[in-house]
DRENPA-3360 file (N, C-alpha, C; in nm, 2 decimals, always signed):
BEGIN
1 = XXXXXXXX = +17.89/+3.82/-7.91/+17.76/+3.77/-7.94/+17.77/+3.63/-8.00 ~ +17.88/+3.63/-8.13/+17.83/+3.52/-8.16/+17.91/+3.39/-8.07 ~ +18.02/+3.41/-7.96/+18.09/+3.32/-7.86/+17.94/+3.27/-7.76 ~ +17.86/+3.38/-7.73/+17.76/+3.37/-7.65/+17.67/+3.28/-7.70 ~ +17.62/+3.28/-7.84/+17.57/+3.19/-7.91/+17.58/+3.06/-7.91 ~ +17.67/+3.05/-7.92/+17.83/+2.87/-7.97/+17.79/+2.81/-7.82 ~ +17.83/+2.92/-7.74/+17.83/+2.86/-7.57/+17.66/+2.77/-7.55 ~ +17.53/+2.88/-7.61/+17.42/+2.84/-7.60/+17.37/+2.72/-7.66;
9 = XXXXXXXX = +17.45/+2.66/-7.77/+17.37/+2.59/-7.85/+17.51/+2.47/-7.79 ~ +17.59/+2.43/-7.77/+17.67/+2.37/-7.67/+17.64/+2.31/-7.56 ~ +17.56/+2.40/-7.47/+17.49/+2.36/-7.36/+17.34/+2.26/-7.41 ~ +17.29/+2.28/-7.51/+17.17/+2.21/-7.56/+17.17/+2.11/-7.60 ~ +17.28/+2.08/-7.64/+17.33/+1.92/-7.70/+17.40/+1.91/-7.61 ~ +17.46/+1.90/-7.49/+17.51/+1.81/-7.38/+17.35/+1.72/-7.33 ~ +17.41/+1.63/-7.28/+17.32/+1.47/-7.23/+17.39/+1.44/-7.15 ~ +17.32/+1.37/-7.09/+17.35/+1.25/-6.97/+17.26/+1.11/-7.00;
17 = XXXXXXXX = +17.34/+1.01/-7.03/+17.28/+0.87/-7.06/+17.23/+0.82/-6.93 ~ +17.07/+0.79/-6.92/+16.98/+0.67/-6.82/+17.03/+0.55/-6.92 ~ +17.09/+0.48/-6.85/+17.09/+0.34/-6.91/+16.98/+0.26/-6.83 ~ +16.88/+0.18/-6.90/+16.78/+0.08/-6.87/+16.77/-0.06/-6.95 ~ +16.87/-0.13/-6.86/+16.87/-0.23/-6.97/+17.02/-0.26/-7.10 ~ +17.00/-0.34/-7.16/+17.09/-0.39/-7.27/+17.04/-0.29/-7.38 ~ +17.13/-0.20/-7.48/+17.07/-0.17/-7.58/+17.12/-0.19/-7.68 ~ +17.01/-0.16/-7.83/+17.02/-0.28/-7.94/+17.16/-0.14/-8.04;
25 = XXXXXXXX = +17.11/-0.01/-8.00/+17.17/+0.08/-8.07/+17.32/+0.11/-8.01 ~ +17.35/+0.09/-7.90/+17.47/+0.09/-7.83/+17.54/-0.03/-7.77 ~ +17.53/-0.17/-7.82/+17.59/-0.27/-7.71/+17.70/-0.26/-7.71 ~ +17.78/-0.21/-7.76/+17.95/-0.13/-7.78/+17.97/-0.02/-7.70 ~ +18.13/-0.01/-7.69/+18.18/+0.16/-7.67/+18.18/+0.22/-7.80 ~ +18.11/+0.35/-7.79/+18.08/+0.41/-7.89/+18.09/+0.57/-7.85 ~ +18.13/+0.69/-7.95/+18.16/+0.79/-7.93/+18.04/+0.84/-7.87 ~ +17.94/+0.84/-7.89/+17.80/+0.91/-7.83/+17.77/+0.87/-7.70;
33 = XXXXXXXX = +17.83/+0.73/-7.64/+17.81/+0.70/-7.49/+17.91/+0.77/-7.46 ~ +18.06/+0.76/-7.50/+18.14/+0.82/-7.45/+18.14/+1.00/-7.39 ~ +18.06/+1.05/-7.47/+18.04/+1.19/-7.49/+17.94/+1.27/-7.41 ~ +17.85/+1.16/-7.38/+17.74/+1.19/-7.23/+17.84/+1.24/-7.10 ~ +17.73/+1.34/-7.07/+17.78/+1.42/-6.97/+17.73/+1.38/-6.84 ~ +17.78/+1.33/-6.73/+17.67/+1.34/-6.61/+17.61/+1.51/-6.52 ~ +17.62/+1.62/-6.63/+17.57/+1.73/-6.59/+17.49/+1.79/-6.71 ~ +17.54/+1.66/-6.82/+17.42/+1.74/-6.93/+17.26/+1.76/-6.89;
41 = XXXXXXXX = +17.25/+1.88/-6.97/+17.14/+1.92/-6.98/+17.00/+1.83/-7.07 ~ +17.01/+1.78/-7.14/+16.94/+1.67/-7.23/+16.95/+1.58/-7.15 ~ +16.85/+1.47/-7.23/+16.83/+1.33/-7.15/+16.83/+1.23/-7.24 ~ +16.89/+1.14/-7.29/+16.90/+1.00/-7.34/+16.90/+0.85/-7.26 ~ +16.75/+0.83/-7.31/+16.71/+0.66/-7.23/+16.74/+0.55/-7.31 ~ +16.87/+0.47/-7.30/+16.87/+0.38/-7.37/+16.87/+0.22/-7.30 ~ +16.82/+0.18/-7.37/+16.80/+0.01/-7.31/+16.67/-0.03/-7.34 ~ +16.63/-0.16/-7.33/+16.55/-0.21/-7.34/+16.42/-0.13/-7.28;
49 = XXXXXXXX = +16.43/-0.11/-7.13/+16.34/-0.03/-7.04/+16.37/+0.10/-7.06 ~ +16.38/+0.14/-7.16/+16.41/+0.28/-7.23/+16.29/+0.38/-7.18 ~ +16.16/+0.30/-7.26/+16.03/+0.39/-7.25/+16.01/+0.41/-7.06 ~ +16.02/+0.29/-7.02/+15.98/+0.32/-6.85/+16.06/+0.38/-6.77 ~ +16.18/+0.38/-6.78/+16.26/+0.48/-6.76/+16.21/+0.61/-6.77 ~ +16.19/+0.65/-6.88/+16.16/+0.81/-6.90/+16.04/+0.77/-6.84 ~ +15.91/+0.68/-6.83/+15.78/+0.74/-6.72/+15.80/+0.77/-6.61 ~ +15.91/+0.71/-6.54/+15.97/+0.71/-6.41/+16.05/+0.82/-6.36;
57 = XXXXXXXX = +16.04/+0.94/-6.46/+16.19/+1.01/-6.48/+16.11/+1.14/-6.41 ~ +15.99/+1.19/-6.41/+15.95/+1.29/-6.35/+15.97/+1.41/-6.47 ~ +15.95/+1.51/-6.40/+15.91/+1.60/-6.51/+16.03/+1.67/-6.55 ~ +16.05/+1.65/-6.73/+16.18/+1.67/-6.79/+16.13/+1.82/-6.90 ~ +16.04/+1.86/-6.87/+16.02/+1.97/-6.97/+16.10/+2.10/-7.01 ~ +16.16/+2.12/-6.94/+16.31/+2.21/-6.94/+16.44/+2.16/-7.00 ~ +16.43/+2.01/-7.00/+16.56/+1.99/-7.09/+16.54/+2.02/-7.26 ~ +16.66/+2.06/-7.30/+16.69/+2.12/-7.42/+16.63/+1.97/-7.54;
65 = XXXXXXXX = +16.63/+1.87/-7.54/+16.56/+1.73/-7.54/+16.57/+1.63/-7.48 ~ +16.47/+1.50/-7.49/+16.44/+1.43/-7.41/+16.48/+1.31/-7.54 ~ +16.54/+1.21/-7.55/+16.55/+1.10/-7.65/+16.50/+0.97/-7.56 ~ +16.46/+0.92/-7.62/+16.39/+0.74/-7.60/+16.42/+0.66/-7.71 ~ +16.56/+0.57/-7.67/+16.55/+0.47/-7.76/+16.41/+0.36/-7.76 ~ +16.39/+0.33/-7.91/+16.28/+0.27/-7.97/+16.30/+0.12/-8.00 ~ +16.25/+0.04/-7.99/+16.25/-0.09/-8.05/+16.17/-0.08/-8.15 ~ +16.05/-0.18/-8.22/+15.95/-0.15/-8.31/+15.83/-0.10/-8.29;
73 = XXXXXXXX = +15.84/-0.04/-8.16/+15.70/+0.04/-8.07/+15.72/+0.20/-8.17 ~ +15.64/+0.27/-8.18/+15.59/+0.41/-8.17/+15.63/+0.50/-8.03 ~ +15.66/+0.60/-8.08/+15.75/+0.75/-7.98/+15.56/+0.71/-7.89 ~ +15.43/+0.75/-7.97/+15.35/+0.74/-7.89/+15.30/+0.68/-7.81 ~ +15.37/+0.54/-7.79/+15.36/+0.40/-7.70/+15.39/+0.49/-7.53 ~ +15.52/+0.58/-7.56/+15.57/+0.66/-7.42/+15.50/+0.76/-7.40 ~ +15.48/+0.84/-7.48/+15.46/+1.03/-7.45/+15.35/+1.04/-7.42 ~ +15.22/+0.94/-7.56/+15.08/+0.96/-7.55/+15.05/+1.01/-7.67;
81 = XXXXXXXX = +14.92/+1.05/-7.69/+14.88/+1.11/-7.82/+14.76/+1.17/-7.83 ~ +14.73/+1.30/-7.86/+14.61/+1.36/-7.83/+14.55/+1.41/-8.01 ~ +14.45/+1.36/-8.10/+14.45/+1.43/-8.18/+14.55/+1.48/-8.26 ~ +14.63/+1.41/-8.29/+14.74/+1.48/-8.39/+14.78/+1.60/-8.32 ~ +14.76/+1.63/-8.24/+14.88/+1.72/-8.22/+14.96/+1.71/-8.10 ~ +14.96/+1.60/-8.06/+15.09/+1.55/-7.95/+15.24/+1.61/-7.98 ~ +15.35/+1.60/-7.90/+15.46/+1.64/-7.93/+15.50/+1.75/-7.85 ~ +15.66/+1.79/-7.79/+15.71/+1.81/-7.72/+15.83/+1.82/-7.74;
89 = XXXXXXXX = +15.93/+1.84/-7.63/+16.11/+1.85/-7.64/+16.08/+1.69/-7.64 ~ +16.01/+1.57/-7.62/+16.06/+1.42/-7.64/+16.10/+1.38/-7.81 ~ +16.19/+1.36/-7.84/+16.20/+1.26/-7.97/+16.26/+1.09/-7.93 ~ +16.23/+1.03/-8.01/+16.24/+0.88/-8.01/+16.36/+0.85/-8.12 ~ +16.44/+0.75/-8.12/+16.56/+0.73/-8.19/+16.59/+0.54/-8.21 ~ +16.61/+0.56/-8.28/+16.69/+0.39/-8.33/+16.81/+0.44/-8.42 ~ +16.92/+0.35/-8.35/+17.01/+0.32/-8.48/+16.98/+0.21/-8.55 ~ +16.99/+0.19/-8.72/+16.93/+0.11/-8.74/+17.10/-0.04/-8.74;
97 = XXXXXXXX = +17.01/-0.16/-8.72/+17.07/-0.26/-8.73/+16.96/-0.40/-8.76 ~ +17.06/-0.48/-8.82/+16.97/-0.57/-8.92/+17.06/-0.68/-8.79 ~ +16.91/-0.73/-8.76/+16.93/-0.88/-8.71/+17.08/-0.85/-8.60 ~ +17.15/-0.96/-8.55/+17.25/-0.97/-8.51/+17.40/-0.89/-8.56 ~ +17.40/-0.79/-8.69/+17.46/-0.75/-8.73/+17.51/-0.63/-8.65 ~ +17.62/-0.58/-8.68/+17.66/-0.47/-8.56/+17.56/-0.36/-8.61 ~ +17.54/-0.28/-8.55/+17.45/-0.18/-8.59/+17.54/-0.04/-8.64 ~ +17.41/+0.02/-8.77/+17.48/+0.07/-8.85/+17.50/+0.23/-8.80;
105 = XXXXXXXX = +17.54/+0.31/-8.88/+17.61/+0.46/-8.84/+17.48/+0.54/-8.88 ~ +17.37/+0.50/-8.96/+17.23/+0.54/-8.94/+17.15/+0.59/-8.79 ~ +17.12/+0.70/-8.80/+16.97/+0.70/-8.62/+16.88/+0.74/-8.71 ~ +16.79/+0.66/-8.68/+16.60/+0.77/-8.69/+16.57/+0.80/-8.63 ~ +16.58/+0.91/-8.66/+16.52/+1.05/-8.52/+16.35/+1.04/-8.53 ~ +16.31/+1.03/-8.47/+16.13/+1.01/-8.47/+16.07/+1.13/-8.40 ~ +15.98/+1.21/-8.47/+15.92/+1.36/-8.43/+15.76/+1.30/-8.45 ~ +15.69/+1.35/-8.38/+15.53/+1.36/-8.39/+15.49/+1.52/-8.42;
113 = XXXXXXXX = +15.40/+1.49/-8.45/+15.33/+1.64/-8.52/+15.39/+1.79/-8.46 ~ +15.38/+1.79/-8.34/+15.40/+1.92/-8.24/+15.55/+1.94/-8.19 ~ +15.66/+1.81/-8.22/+15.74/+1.84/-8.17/+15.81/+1.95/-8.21 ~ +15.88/+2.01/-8.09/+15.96/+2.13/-8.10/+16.09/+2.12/-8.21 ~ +16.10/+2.21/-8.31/+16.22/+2.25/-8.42/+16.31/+2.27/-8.33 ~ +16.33/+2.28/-8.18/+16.48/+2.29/-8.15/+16.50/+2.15/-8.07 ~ +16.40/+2.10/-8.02/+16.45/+1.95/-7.96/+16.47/+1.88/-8.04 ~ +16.45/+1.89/-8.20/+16.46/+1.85/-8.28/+16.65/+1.85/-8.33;
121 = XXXXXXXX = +16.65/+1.98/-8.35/+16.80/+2.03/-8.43/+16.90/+1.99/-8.31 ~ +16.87/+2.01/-8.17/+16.94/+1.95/-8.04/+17.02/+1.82/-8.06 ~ +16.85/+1.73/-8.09/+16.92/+1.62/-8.07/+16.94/+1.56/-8.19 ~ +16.96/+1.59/-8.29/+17.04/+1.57/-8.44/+17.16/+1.61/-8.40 ~ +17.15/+1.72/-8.36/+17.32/+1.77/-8.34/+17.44/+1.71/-8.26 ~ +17.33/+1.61/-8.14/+17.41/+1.56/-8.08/+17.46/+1.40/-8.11 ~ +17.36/+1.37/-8.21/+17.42/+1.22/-8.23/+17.51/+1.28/-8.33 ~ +17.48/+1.35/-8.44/+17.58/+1.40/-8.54/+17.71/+1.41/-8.50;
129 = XXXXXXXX = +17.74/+1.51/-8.40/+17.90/+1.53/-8.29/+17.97/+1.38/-8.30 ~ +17.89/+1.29/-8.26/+17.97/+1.10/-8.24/+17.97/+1.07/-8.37 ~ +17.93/+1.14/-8.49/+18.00/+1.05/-8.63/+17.82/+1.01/-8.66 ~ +17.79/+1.01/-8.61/+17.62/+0.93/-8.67/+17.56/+1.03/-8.79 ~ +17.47/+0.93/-8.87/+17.41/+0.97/-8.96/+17.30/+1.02/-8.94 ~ +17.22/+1.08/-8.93/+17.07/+1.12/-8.85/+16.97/+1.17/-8.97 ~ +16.86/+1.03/-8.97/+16.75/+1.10/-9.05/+16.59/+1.11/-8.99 ~ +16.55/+1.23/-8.99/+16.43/+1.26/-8.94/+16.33/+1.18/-8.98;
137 = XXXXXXXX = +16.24/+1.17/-8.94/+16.12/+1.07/-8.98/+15.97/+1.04/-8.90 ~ +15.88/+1.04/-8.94/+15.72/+1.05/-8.86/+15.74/+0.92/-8.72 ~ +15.66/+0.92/-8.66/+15.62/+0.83/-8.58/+15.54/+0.70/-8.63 ~ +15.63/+0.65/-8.75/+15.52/+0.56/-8.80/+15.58/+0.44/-8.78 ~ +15.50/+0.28/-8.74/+15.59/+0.15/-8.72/+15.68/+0.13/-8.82 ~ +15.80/+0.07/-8.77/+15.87/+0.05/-8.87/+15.96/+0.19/-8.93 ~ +15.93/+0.29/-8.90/+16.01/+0.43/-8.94/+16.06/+0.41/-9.07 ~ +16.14/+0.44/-9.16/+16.21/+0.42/-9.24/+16.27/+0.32/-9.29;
145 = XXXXXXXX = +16.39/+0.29/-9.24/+16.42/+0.14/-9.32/+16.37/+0.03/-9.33 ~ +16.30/-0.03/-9.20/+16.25/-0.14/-9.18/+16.08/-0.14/-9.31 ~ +16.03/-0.05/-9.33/+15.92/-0.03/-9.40/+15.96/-0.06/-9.55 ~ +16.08/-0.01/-9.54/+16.14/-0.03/-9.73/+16.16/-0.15/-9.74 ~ +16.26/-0.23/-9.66/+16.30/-0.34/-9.68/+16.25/-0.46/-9.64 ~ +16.18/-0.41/-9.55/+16.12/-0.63/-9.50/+16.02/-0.69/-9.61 ~ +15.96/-0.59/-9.70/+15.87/-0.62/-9.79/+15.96/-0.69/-9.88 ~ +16.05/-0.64/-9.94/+16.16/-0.67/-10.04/+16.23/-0.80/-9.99;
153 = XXXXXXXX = +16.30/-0.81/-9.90/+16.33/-0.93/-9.77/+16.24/-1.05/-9.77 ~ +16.09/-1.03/-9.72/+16.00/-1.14/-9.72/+16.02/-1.20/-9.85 ~ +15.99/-1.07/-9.96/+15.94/-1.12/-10.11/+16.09/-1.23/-10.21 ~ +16.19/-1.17/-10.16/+16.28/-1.32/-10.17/+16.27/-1.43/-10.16 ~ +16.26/-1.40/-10.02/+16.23/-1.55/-9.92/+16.11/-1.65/-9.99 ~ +16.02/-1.56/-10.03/+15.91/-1.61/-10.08/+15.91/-1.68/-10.23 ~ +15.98/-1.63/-10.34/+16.02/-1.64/-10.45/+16.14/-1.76/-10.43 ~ +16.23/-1.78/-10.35/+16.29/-1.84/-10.30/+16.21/-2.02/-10.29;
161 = XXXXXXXX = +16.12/-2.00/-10.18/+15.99/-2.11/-10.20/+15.93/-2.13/-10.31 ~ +15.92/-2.04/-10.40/+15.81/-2.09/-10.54/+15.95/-2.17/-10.61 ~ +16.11/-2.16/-10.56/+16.18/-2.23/-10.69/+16.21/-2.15/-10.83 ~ +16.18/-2.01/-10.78/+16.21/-1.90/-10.92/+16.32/-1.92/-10.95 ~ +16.44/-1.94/-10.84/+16.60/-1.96/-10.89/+16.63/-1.97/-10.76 ~ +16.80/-2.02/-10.76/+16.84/-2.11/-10.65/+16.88/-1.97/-10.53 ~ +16.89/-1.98/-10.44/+16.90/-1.85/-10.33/+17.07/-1.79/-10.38 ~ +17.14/-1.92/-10.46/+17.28/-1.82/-10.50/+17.23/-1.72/-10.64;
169 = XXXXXXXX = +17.17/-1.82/-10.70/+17.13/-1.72/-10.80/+17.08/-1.60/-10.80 ~ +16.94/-1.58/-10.70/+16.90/-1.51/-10.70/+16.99/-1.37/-10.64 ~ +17.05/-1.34/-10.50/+17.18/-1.32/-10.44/+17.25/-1.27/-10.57 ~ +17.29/-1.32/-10.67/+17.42/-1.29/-10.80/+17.36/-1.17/-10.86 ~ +17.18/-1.22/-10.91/+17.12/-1.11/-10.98/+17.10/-1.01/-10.94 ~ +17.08/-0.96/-10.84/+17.04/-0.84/-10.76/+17.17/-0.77/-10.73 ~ +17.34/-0.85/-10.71/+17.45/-0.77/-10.71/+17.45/-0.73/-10.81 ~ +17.44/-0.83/-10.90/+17.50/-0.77/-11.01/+17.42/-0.70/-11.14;
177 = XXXXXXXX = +17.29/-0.69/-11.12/+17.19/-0.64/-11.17/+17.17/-0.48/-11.10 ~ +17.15/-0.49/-10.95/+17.14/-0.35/-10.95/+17.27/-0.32/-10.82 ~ +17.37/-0.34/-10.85/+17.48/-0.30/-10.76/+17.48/-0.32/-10.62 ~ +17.36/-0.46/-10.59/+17.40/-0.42/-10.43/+17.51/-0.48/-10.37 ~ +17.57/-0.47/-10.25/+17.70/-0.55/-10.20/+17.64/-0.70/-10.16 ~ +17.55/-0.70/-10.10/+17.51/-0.83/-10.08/+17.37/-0.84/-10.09 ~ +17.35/-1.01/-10.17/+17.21/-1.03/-10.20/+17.11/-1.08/-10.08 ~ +17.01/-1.10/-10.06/+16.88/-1.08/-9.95/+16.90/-1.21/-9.88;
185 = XXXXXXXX = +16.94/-1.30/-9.95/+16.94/-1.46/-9.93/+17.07/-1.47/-9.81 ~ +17.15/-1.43/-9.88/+17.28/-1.42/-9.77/+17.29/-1.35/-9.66 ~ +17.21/-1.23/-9.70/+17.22/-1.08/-9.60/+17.15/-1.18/-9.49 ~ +16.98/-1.27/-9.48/+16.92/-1.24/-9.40/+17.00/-1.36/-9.30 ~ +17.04/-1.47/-9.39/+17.10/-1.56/-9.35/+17.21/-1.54/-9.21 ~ +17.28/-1.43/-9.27/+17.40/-1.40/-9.19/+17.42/-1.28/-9.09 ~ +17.25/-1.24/-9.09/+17.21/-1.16/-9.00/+17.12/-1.19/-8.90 ~ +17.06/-1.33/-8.95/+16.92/-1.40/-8.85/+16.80/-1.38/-8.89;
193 = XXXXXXXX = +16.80/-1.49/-8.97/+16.59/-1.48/-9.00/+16.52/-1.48/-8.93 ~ +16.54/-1.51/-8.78/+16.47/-1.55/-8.66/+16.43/-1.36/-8.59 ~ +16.53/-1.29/-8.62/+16.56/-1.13/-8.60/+16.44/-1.10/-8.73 ~ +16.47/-1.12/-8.83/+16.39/-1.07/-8.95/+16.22/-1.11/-8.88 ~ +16.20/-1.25/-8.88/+16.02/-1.28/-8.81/+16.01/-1.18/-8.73 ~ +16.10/-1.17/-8.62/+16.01/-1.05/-8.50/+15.98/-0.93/-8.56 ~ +16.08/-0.88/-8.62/+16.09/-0.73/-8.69/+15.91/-0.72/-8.75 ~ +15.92/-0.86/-8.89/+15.81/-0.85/-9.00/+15.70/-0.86/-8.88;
201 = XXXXXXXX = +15.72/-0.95/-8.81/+15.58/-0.99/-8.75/+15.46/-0.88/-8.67 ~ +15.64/-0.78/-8.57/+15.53/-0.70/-8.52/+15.51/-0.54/-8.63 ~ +15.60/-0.58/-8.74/+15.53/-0.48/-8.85/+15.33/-0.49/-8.90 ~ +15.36/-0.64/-8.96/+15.25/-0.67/-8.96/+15.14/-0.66/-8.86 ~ +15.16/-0.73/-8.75/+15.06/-0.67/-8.67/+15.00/-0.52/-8.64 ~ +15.12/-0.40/-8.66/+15.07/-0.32/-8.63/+15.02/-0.26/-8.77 ~ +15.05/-0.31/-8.87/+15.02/-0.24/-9.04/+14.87/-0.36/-9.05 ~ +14.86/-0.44/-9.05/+14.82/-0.55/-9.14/+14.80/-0.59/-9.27;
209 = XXXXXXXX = +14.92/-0.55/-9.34/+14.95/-0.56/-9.43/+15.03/-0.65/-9.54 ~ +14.99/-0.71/-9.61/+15.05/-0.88/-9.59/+15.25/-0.85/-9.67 ~ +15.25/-0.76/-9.69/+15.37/-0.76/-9.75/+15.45/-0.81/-9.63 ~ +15.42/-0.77/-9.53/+15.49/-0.76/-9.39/+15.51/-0.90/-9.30 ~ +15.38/-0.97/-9.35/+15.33/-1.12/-9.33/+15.51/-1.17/-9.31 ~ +15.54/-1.24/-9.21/+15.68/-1.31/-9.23/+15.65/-1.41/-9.30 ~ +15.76/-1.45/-9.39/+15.81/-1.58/-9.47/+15.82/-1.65/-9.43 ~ +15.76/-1.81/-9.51/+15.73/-1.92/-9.41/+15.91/-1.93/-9.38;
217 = XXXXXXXX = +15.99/-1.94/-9.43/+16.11/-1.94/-9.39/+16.18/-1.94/-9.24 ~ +16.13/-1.75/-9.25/+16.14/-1.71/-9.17/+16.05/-1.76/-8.99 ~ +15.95/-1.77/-9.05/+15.86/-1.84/-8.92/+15.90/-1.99/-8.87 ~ +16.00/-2.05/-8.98/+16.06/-2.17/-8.98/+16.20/-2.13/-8.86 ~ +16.26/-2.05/-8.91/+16.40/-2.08/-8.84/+16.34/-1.98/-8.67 ~ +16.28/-1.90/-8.68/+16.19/-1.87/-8.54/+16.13/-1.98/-8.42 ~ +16.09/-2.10/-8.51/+16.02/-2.16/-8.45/+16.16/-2.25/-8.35 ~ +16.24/-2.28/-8.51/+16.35/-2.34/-8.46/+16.39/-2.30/-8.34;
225 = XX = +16.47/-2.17/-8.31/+16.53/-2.08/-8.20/+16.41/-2.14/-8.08 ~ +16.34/-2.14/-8.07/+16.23/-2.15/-7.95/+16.25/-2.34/-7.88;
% end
């Protein structure tokens, strides 16, 4: 019984990767591309044309889950949304990565109200298998990290402009005041402010929320890139 079990939940976390496109969570070889099955049961859309892919994909309701890599769009941008109670075997995923930086060993697994507790534990289990970190989280713009930190991010940038202290200084105080490895000034620097504007911008838009507002900074080295 319990070999019949092992076998069962085995089969539910096998996938087969649709690639569509360049993607922001895999532009590497990485153990979870490696690990796709071309007879898995699951489905994983990654690339840019992530979301169209899966519209194009026909009816997937029998796989054990359906994943859609996400950019700063909402799982509901693809699936749809009925009254709060939308949801399904589909979940939505990002690894998270800052700007041009390699992307980190973090995924946000993205659930809407209704989705299924086993397309759920599926596809945790299956990024988990490649070494990833998997944290669940609502369908909200921005998911998790990007909501904590672009506020924090802008508000440097911004204090930065008023002349509060010099961008090394500020950078020193925050390692060494509250232990980070690297300060905001450098991080965004050496990750692309021009990456940070898109991120804040379409936060903002979808929140309207001015924390989110990009820094003139930021809308500076943007404009530059263009």
């Amino acid at each position: 019984m319990q070999t019949a079990r092992c076998t069962e939940l085995e089969a539910m976390t096998t996938y087969r990767i649709i690639q569509a496109g360049e993607s922001r969570s895999f532009p590497a070889a990485h153990a979870f591309v490696e690990r796709a099955d071309a007879q898995g049961a699951a489905r994983v859309f990654v690339g840019q044309g992530a979301g169209a892919a899966f519209s194009s994909a026909g009816e997937l309701g029998a796989c054990p889950f359906v994943a859609i890599e996400l950019g700063t769009e909402c799982l509901g941008v693809h699936t749809g949304e009925s009254g709060g109670q939308e949801g399904s075997n589909v979940v939505g995923f990002a690894r998270f990565r800052l700007g041009h930086a390699d992307p980190s060993s973090l995924v946000e697994l993205v659930r809407q109200p209704q989705t299924r507790d086993t397309a759920i534990a599926a596809a945790k289990a299956a990024f988990e298998a490649a070494g990833l970190k998997v944290a669940v989280c609502g369908d909200f713009p921005g998911r998790i990290v990007d909501r904590l930190i672009r506020p924090y991010l802008n508000a440097a940038l911004r204090r930065l402009d008023e002349k509060l202290a010099s961008a090394e200084d500020m950078d020193k105080t925050l390692c060494l005041g509250l232990g980070y490895p690297e300060g905001p000034i450098s991080l965004l620097e050496r990750t692309g402010l021009s990456e940070h504007h898109d991120v804040t911008q379409a936060l903002y838009q979808a929140l309207g929320q001015e924390p989110y507002a990009p820094a003139r900074r930021a809308q500076v080295a943007r404009a530059r890139d263009r």
